[in-house]
N, C-alpha and C positions, 0 to 999 in steps of 0.2 A: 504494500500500500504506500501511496506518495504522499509525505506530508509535507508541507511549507514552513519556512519560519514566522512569515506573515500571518499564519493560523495560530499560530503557538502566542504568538506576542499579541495578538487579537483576541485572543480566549482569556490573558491574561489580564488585558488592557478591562474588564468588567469588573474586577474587585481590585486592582491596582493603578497607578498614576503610569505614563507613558511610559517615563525613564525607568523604574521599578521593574514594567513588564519588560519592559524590553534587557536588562540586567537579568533578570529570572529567565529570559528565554532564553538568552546566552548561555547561561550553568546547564537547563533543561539540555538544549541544545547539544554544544559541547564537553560536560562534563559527565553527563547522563546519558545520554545516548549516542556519545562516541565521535558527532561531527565534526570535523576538522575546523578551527578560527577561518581560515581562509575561505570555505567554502559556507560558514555562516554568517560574515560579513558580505559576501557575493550574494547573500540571501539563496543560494541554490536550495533545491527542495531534497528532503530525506526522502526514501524507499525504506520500510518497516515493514519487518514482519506482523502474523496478526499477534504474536504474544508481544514484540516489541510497540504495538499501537496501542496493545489495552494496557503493558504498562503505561503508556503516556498519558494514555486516559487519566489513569491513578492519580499520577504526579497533578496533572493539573487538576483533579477534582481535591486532591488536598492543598491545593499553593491556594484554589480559591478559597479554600473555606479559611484561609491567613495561617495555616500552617506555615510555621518557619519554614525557611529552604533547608538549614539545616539538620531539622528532623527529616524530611522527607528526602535528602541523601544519607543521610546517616551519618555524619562527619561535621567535624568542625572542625578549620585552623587555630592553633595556635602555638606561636612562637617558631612557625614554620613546618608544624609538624599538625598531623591530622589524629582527632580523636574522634572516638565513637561517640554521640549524640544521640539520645530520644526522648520524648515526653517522660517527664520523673524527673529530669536532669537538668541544671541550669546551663545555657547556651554560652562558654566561655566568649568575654568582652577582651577587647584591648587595652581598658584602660588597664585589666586585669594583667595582661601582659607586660603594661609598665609596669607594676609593682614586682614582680617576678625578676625586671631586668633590672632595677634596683637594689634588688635582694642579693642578688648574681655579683654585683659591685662591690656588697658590702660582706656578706656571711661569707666565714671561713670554710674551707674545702670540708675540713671534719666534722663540724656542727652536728648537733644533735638537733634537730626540726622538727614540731609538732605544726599540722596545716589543720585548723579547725574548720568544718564545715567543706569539704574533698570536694563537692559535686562528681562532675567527670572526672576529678584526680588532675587538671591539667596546674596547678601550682604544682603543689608536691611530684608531679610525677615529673615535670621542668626542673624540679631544685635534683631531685635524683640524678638525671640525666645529666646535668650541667655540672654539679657538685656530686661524683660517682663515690666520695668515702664518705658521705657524709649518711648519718645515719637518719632516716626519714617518713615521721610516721602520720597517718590522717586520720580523723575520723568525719564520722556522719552518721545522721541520726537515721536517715533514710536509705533502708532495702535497695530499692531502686538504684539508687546512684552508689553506693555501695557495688553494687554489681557491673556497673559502668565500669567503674573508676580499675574496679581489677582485672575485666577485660583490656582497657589502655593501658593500662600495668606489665600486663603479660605481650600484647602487641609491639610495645616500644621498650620493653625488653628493661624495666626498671627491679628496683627490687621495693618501692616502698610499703610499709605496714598497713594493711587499710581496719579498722576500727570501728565497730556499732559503737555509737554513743551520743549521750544526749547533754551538751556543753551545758545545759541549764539546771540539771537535775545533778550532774557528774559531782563526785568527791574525790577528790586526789588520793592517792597512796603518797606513803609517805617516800619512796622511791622514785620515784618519777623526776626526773630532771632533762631540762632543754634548753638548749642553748639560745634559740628561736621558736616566738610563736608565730604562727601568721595565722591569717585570717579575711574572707573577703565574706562576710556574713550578711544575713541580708538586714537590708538597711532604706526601702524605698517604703517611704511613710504611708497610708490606706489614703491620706485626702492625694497623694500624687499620681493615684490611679486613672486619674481623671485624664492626665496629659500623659497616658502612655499606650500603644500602637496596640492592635486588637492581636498581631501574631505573638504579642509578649503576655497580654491579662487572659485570651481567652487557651495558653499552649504551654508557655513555662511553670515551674510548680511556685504557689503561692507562697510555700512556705522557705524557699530559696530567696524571696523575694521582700518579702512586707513586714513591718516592724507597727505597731500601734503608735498611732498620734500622740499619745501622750509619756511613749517610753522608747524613743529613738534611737534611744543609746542600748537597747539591751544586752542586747548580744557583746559587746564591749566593754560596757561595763561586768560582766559576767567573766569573760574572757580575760580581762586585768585581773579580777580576781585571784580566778585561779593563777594565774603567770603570777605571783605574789607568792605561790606557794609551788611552784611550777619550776620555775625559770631560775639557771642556776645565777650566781652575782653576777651583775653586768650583760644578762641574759637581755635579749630583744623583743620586741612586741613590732611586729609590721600589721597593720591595717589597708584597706582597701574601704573607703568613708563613702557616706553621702556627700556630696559636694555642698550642701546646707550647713552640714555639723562637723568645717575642721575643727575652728576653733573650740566649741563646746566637746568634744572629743577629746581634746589637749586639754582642757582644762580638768575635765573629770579625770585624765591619768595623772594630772600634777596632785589632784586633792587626794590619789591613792598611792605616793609617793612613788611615781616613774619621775626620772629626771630624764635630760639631752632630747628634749620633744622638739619633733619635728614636723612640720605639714607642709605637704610638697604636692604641685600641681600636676595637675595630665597634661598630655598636650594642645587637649582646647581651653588651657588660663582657669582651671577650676578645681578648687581644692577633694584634693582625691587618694592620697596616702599617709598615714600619722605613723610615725616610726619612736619609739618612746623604750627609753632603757631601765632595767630593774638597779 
C-alpha cells in the first residue's frame, strides 16, 4: 500500500499545530518506519505492507489522542543515549540532563550516590556510566518504573542498585552513608496544571509530577532530612527545583543547617538546581 507524507502530517495536523505535525511526521516517518531524511524531505511517498499500514494506523490513532511520541516509540534520549519509556514513567527533561552534567563536574569518581525518586533510572544510570567506580544506588516508590529503570540498567550495561521505597514514610538505618544525594522529585504545584500540555496531565504519572499548593517543598524538605542523617560530613545534596522555589528551597536547607548553597540556572535564565553541603 502507498502512503504519502502529506497524509501522515495531515492526519496529524487535526489534534496538532502545523510545525508539531509536521516534526511528528518526520520521527513517524523516519524513525518508525524506516524512511530515508532524503526521501522525506523530497516528500516521496512510502509503499507499506498491510501489517506495516495498521501499524501506522496505531501510531497515529495514539499521537492523536496526545500520547507523547515518546511513549508510543518506546524510547527517550538522554545524554545521548536512548532509554526505555512508557506510561508509569516520567519522560526524562533536559533541564534534567543539566543537573547530571553538573554533577559529572563536581562528584568524585568513587562517590557513594543515593538518586531518590529513579523514574526510568536515566540520573543514576548517567552517574554509573560516567562515574564507572562509583558506587550507585536509586530508589522509587513505584513498581512500574522500578521495572523500567532495571531494564535501562541491564541494556546500557550499568550496575546501579535499584530500591522499592517510599522517601516519605522511609527511616534510615543506622548504616547507611552517601557521599551524594540527588534528586529531581516532583515539584509542579496542582494550581500549575492549568498551563501545562494535555500529552503531559492526561499520559505522565501524577504522582512523578504534583506537589500540593500549600507544601511545595515536600519532597525536599523530607529529602534534607534524611541526608542529615544520610550523608556522610561534607556529603552533597543536588536538587533538580521548580523554577518558582530557588530561593525558598535555599533557605529551608540553610534553616536545616546545609551550608555552600547554591542555585544555578538552566539554560532558559530560570532557576533550576540547588546544590547544598552537609
Amino acid at each position: 500500500m502507498t502512503v504519502s507524507v502529506s497524509h501522515i502530517r495531515h492526519a496529524l495536523q487535526e489534534s496538532y499545530s502545523a510545525q508539531e505535525a509536521a516534526n511528528l511526521s518526520r520521527i513517524v516517518c523516519c524513525e518508525m518506519l524506516g524512511q530515508t531524511a532524503v526521501d522525506y524531505y523530497l516528500g516521496k511517498d512510502m509503499i507499506l505492507s498491510p501489517k506495516e499500514m495498521q501499524d501506522l494506523d496505531t501510531i497515529l490513532a495514539r499521537l492523536r489522542n496526545f500520547e507523547p511520541i515518546q511513549y508510543v516509540q518506546g524510547t527517550a534520549r538522554f545524554l545521548e543515549r536512548s532509554y526505555h519509556v512508557a506510561p508509569g514513567v516520567l519522560i526524562p527533561r533536559p533541564e534534567t540532563e543539566e543537573l547530571v552534567e553538573v554533577m559529572l563536574k563536581e562528584v568524585p569518581s568513587g562517590a557513594r550516590i543515593l538518586d531518590i525518586g529513579t523514574g526510568s533510572g536515566c540520573i543514576a544510570i548517567s552517574l554509573s556510566k560516567m562515574l564507572p567506580d562509583a558506587k550507585v544506588t536509586a530508589w522509587d516508590i513505584s513498581d512500574t518504573a522500578l521495572r523500567i529503570a532495571r531494564r535501562n540498567n541491564e541494556a546500557l550495561q550499568t550496575s546501579v542498585c535499584f530500591v522499592q521505597r517510599d522517601v516519605l514514610a522511609y527511616v534510615p538505618g543506622s548504616g547507611e552513608r552517601y557521599d551524594v544525594i540527588v534528586s529531581n522529585p516532583p515539584y509542579v504545584t496542582e494550581s500549575e496544571k492549568q498551563e501545562m500540555e494535555r500529552n503531559v496531565l492526561d499520559w505522565e504519572p501524577f504522582s512523578a509530577l504534583f506537589v500540593p499548593d500549600n507544601d511545595p517543598l515536600l519532597f525536599y524538605r523530607r529529602i534534607a532530612e534524611l541526608g542529615k542523617v544520610m550523608l556522610a560530613s561534607g556529603g552533597r545534596l543536588y536538587f533538580e527545583i521548580n523554577r518558582a522555589f530557588g530561593e525558598a528551597t535555599a533557605t529551608m536547607l540553610r534553616a536545616q543547617g546545609y551550608t555552600n548553597l547554591r542555585v544555578l540556572k538552566d539554560i532558559s535564565g530560570n532557576d533550576r538546581i540547588v546544590i547544598a553541603e552537609r
